[in-house]
Structures are given as structure tokens and as C-alpha cells.
N, C-alpha and C positions, 0 to 999 in steps of 0.2 A: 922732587923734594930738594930746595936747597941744602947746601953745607951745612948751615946754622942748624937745622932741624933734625940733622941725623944725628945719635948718638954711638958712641963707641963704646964698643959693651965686647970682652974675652967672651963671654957665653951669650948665642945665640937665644934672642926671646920668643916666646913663641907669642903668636897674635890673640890676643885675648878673646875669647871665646862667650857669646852670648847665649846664659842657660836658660833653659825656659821654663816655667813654671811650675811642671811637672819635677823638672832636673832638681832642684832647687826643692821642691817638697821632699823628694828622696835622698838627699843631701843630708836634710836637717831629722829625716827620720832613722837614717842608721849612723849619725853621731849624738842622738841623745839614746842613753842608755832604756832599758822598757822599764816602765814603773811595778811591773814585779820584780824583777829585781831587785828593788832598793829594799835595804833592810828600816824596817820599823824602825824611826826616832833617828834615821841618817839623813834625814831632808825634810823640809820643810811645803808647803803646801799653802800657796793665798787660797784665805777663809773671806768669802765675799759673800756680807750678811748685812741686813737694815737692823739699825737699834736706836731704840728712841733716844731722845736728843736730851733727854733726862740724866739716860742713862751714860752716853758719849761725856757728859758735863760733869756725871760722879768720876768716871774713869777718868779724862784730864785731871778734876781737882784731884785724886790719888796719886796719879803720878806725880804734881808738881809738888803735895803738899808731903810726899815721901823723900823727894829730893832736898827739900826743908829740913827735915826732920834726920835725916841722913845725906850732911854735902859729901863725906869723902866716897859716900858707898856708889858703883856706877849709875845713870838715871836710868829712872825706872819706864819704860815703854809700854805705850797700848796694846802693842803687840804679846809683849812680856805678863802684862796682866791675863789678857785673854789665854794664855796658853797655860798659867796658875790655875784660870775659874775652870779649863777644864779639865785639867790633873783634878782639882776638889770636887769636883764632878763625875770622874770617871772613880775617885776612891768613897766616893759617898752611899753608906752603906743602903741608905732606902731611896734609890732613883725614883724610883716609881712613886711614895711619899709626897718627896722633892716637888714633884711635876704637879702632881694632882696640887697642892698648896699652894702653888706660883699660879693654877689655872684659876682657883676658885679664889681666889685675892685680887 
């Protein structure tokens, strides 16, 4: 190794070590904390669902047409909607009602 390529370091490096795939899964599973532990409503959760393209097209025009209707209030998100319908969905006194009407429509 020439001159140019050594560096001068007070503390000692050690040589980087290559982990293996194994190392690396056990790594990433005792620094995420276990999902029982989390308490309800402290984290969030991707909701990966198909919905008709109908329906994607009322949600956009909602959101834009709320941010219209309301500039100074913050914009309103797809995400933030969905997480409304299902609050009014889990306080919706006849679920079962609900259902059977959305199926038979």
C-alpha cells in the first residue's frame, strides 16, 4: 500500500466485516420492536386493497375539491379519508345493515 492510501486515524479501525444473510435478518428482527407491543392507535399500518377506479376518482375529487373549499385548513389526503370511512364504520351503529345494502345494490 502506498503513502497516499494510508490514512491516519488516533483510533484504530477495525476491517469491515461482511454479514450474511442470516446476520442481517437477526439484526433487523431484534431492533424492530414485536407488534404486540404497540399500543392501539400508536402506529400506523399500509392498508393494500383494490378499489374501483370510480371510486379512487370520488376520493381524489374530495380531497381536491375540500382543499377548494378550505385553503388555509391543512390538505386533505387519501390516506386521511380512508382512515375517516373507517372510524364512521367502526361507530356505525348497524354494520351488518351497512353490508347487506352495499351487497344487494
Amino acid at each position: 500500500m502506498s503513502s497516499r492510501e494510508q490514512l491516519r486515524a488516533a483510533v484504530p479501525l477495525a476491517a469491515p466485516r461482511r454479514a450474511d444473510a442470516g446476520d442481517r435478518a437477526a439484526a433487523l428482527i431484534e431492533a424492530r420492536p414485536p407488534a404486540a407491543a404497540a399500543e392501539p392507535g400508536t402506529g400506523t399500518c399500509k392498508l393494500t386493497t383494490r378499489v374501483r377506479a370510480d371510486q379512487i376518482a370520488w376520493l381524489q375529487d374530495q380531497a381536491r375539491t375540500y382543499h377548494r373549499r378550505h385553503p388555509r385548513a391543512p390538505k386533505l389526503t387519501i390516506e386521511e379519508l380512508v382512515r375517516l370511512a373507517l372510524d364512521h364504520l367502526r361507530s356505525a351503529p348497524d354494520l351488518d345493515g351497512l353490508v347487506a345494502r352495499y351487497r344487494t345494490g
